[in-house]
Structures are given as structure tokens and as C-alpha cells.
C-alpha positions as a Markdown table, in Angstrom:
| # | Residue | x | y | z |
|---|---|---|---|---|
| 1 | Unk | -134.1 | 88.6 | 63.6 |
| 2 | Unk | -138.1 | 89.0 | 64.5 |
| 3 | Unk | -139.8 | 90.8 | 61.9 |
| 4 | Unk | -142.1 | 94.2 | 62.7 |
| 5 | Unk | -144.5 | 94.4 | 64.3 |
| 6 | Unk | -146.4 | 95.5 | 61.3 |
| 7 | Unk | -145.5 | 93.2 | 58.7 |
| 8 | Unk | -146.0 | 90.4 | 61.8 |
| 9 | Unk | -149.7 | 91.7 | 61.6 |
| 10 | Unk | -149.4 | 91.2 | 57.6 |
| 11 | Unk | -148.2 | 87.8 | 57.8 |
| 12 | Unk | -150.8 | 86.7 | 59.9 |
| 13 | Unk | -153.3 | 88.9 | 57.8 |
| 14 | Unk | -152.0 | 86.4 | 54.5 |
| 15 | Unk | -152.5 | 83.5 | 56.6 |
| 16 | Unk | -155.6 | 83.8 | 57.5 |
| 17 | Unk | -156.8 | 84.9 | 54.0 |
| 18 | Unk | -155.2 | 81.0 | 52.6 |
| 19 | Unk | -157.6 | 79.5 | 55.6 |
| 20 | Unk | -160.7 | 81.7 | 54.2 |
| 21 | Unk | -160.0 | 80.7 | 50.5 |
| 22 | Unk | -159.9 | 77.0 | 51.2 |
| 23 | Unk | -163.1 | 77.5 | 53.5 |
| 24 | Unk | -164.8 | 79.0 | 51.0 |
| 25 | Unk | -163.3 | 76.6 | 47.6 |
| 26 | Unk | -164.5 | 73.6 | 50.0 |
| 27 | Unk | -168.1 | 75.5 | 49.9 |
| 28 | Unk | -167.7 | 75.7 | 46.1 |
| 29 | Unk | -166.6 | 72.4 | 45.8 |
| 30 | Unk | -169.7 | 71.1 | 47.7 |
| 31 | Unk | -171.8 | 73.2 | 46.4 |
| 32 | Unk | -170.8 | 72.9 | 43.0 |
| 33 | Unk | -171.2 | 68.4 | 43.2 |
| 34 | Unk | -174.5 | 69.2 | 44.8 |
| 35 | Unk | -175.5 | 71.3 | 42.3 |
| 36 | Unk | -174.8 | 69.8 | 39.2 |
| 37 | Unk | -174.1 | 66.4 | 37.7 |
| 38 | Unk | -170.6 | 66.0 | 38.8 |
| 39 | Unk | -169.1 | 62.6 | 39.7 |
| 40 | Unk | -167.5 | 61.8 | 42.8 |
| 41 | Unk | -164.2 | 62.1 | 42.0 |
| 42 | Unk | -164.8 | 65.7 | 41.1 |
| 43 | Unk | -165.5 | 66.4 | 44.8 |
| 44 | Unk | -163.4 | 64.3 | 46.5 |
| 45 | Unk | -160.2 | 66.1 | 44.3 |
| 46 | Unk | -161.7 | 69.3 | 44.9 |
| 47 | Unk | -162.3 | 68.2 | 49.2 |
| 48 | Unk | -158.8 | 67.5 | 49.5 |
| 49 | Unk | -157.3 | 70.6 | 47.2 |
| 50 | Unk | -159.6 | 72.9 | 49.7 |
| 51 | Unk | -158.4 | 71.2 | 52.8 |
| 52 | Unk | -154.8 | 71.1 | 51.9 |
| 53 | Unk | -155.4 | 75.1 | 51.6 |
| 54 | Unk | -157.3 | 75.2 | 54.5 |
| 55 | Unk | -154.3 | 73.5 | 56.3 |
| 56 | Unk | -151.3 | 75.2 | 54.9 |
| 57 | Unk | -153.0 | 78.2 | 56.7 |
| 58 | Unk | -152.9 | 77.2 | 59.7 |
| 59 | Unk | -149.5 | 76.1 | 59.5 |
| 60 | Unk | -148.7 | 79.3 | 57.8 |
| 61 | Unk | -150.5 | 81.5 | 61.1 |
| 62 | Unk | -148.1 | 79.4 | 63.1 |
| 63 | Unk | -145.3 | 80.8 | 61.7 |
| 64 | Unk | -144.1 | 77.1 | 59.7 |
| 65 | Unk | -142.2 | 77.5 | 56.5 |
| 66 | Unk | -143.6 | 74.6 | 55.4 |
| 67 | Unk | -146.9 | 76.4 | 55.6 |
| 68 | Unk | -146.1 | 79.0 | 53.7 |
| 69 | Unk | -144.8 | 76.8 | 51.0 |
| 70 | Unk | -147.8 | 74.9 | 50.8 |
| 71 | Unk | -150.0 | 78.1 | 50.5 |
| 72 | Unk | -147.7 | 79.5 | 47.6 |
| 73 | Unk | -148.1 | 76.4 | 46.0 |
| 74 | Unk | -152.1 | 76.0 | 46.3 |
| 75 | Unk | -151.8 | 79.8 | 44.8 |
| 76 | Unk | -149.9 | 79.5 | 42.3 |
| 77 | Unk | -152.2 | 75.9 | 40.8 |
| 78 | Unk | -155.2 | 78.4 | 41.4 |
| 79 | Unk | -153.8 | 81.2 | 38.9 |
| 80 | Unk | -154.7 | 79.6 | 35.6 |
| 81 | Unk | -158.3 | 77.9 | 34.4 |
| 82 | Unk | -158.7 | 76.4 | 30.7 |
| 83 | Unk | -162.4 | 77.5 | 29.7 |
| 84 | Unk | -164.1 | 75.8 | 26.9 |
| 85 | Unk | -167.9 | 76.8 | 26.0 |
| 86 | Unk | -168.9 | 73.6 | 27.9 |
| 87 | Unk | -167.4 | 75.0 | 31.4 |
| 88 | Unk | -163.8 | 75.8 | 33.1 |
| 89 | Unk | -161.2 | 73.8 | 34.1 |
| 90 | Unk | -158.7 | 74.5 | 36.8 |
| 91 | Unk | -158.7 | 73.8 | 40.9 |
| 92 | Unk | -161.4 | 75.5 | 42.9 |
| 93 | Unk | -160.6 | 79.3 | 43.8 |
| 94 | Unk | -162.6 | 80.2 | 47.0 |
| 95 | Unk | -161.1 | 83.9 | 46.8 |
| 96 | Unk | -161.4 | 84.6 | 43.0 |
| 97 | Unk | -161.0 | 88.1 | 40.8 |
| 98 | Unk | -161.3 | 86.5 | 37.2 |
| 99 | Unk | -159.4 | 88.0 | 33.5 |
| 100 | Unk | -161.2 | 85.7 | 31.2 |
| 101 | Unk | -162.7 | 85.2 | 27.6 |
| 102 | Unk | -165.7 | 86.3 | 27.3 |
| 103 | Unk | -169.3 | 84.0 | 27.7 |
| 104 | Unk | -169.3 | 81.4 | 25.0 |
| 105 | Unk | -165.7 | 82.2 | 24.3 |
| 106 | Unk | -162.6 | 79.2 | 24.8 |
| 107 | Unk | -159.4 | 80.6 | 26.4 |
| 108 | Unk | -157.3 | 80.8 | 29.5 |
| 109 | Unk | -158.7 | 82.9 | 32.6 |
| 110 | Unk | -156.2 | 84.3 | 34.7 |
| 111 | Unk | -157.1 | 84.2 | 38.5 |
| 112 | Unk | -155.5 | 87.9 | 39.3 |
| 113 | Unk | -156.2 | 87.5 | 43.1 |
| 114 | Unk | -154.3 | 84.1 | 43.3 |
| 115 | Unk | -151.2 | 85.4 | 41.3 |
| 116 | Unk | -151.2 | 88.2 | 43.8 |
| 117 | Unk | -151.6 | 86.2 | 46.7 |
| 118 | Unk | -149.3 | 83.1 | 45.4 |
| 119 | Unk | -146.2 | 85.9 | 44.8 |
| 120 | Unk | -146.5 | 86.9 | 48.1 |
| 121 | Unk | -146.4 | 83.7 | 50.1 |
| 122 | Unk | -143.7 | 82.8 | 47.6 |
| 123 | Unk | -141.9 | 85.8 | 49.0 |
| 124 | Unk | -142.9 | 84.9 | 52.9 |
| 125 | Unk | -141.4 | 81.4 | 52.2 |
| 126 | Unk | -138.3 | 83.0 | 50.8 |
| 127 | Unk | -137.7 | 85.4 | 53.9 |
| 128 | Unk | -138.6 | 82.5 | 56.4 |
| 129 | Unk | -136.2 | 79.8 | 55.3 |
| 130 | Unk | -133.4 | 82.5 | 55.0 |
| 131 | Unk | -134.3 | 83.6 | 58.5 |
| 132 | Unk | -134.0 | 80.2 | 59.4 |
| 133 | Unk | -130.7 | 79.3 | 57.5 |
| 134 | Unk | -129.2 | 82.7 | 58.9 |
| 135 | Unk | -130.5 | 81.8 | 63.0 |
């Protein structure tokens, strides 16, 4: 069973936003060692959690359930950041809408985008591999 045309057009629409946000986390990432004082390992984890992103949407655009795995996974690791008054923890987030503490404040921030995003290519892996058990 082919899906619409229109939520074709979606699918392709979410795929292409997991290749933009690990485009622009591999910016951050950069920009971010560059920048500051960070060590090496710091951009090399943050080089390969970008590129994995950067991947999974291509694999996703080509229609791969493993690609759409892959991008609900790099979501869902982007949803939560610890933030101390030092800085914030968490993997980079190239597409980002932030609920967090205030400045100077310790908490969790909740990356609102990346939930969004991460339940719906959790969804697009869930109707793929039961089109794919069902064909």
C-alpha cells in the first residue's frame, strides 16, 4: 500500500528537516570548538552525532526504515539538556526551540522541537516496518 500523495510530500518534508538539523548541529559543533576552549573530543563526538543525523536523512528521503529509525533516535537523544550555571549539557541540536531554567539557573531544558520531531519519525518508522511486514 503506497501512501498519499500528500503525506508522501510530508515524509520527504521530515526528511529533509533531519538532513538540515545535522547540517546545522555540525556548524554548531564547529563553531562552538572554534569558539571556545573545548577539547577535541568535544568535537569529534559532536562531528560524528551531526553526521549520523545528517545521514539518517538521507536514508530516511530514500524511503529506508532504517533511516527513519536512526532519525527518531538522534531526536529523541536531542530532547533533553542538563544546564548547570557553568553551561549545558546534552548532544548538539541544529534545529532547537528551548523550555529551560532561567540564566544562572541549574535544571533540565526540554528541546520542544526535537520531541516534536523525534514522535513523529518514531511514528514514520512504525508505519514503514508494518508496511513492510504486511507487503
Amino acid at each position: 500500500m503506497k501512501p498519499t500523495r500528500q503525506l508522501a510530500i510530508f515524509l520527504k518534508v521530515l526528511s529533509i528537516v533531519a538532513v538540515l538539523s545535522g547540517a546545522f548541529a555540525l556548524n554548531i559543533s564547529i563553531f562552538a570548538f572554534s569558539a571556545t576552549d573545548s577539547n577535541l573530543l568535544v568535537l569529534v563526538a559532536g562531528t560524528v552525532f551531526s553526521v549520523i543525523g545528517f545521514a539518517a536523512g538521507i536514508l530516511a528521503f530514500t524511503e529506508k526504515p532504517k533511516g527513519w529509525f536512526v532519525c527518531a533516535v538522534y531526536f529523541w537523544l536531542q530532547v533533553i539538556s542538563v544546564q548547570v550555571k557553568s553551561g549545558s549539557y546534552g548532544f548538539p541540536s541544529g534545529l532547537a526551540f528551548w523550555i529551560a531554567p532561567g540564566a544562572g539557573n541549574s535544571g533540565v531544558a526540554i528541546n520542544v522541537f526535537a520531541l516534536v520531531l523525534a514522535v513523529l519519525f518514531t511514528a514514520a518508522y512504525q508505519a514503514f516496518r508494518s508496511r513492510d511486514v504486511a507487503a
